[in-house]
C-alpha positions in Angstrom: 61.3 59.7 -9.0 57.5 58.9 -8.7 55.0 60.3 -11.3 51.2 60.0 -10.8 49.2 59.4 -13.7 45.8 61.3 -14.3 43.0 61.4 -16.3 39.4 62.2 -16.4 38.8 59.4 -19.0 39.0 57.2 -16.2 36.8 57.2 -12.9 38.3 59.4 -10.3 39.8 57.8 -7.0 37.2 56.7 -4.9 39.8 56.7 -2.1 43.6 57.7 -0.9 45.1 56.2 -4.0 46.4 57.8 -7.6 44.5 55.7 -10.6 48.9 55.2 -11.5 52.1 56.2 -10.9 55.2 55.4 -12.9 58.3 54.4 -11.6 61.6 53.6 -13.3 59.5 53.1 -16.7 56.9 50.8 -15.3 53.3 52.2 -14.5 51.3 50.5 -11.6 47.8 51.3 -12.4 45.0 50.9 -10.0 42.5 48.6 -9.9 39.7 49.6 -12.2 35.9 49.1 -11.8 33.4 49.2 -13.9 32.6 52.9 -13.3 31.6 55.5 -15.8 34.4 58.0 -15.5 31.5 61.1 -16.3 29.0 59.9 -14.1 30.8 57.9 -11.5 28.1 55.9 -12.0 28.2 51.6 -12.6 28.2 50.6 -15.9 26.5 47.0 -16.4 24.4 44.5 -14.6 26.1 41.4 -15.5 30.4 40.2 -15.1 30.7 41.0 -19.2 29.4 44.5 -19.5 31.2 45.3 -16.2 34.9 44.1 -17.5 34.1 45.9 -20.8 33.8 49.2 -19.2 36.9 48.4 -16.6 39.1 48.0 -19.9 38.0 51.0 -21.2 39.0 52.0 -18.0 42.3 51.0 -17.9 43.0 51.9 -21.5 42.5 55.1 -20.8 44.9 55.5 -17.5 47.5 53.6 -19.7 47.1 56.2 -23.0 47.9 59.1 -20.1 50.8 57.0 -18.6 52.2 57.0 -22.4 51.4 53.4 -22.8 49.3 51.0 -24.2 47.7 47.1 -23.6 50.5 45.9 -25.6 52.8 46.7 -23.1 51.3 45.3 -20.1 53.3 42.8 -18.4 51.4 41.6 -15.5 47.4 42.0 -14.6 45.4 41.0 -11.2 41.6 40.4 -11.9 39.5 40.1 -8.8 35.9 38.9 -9.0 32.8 38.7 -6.9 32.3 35.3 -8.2 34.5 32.8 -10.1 31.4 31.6 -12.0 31.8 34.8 -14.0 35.3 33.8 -15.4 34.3 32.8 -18.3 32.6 35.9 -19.8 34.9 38.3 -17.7 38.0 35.8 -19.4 36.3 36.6 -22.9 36.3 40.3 -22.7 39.9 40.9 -21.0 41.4 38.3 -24.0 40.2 40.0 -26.7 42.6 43.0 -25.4 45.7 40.4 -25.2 45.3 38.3 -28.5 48.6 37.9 -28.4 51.5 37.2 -26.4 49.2 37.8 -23.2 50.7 39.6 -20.0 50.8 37.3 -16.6 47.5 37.2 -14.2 46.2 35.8 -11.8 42.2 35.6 -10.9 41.0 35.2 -7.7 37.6 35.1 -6.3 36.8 37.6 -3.3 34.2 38.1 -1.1 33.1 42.0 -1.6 34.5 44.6 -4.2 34.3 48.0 -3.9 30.8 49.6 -4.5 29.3 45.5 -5.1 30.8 45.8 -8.7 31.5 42.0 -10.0 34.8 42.3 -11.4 38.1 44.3 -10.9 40.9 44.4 -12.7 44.6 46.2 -11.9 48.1 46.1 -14.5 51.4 46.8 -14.6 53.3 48.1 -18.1 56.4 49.4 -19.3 56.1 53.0 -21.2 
């Protein structure tokens, strides 16, 4: 059985998507962007400010899944520009100080809404 996962402590779905859904005790949460869940409106000018507010992001879609960053077994992190890695690698580590999930990081052309940095996640409940 599917459950979708929602919260207004995260942005609301800019699209045809649910911000997670839980399957079999995993939740698959969307990819997050740097949005102000109240405002809907970009937080940040710069690749550090903008992760900061996508892992507040994502903490909070996890907290209504029943989870937490300790759980999270696998992230994707998409950015406008790998010359951000650095700061954007800064601010999602100090979430996963230990025993880190997997990732990967890629580099894309356009996100949505010109944000610089997106991040997604998988954890278990």
């Amino acid at each position: 059985m599917k459950k979708i996962v929602s919260t207004p402590k995260a942005p609301a779905a800019i699209g045809p998507y649910s911000q997670a859904t839980i399957h079999n005790g995993l939740v698959y949460c969307s990819g997050q962007i740097a949005l102000d869940p109240e405002t809907m409106q970009i937080v940040g000018d710069d690749a550090a400010s903008q992760a900061k507010q996508v892992m507040k992001n994502l903490g909070a879609v996890l907290a209504e899944a029943g989870t937490d960053f300790s759980k999270v077994l696998k992230c994707s992190i998409f950015l406008d520009d790998m010359g951000d890695f650095g700061e954007v690698n800064e601010v999602y580590g100090s979430y996963f100080q230990s025993e880190p999930p997997a990732r990967e990081t890629v580099a894309v052309e356009t996100l949505p809404k010109s944000v610089l940095v997106e991040i997604s996640c998988i954890a278990y409940i």
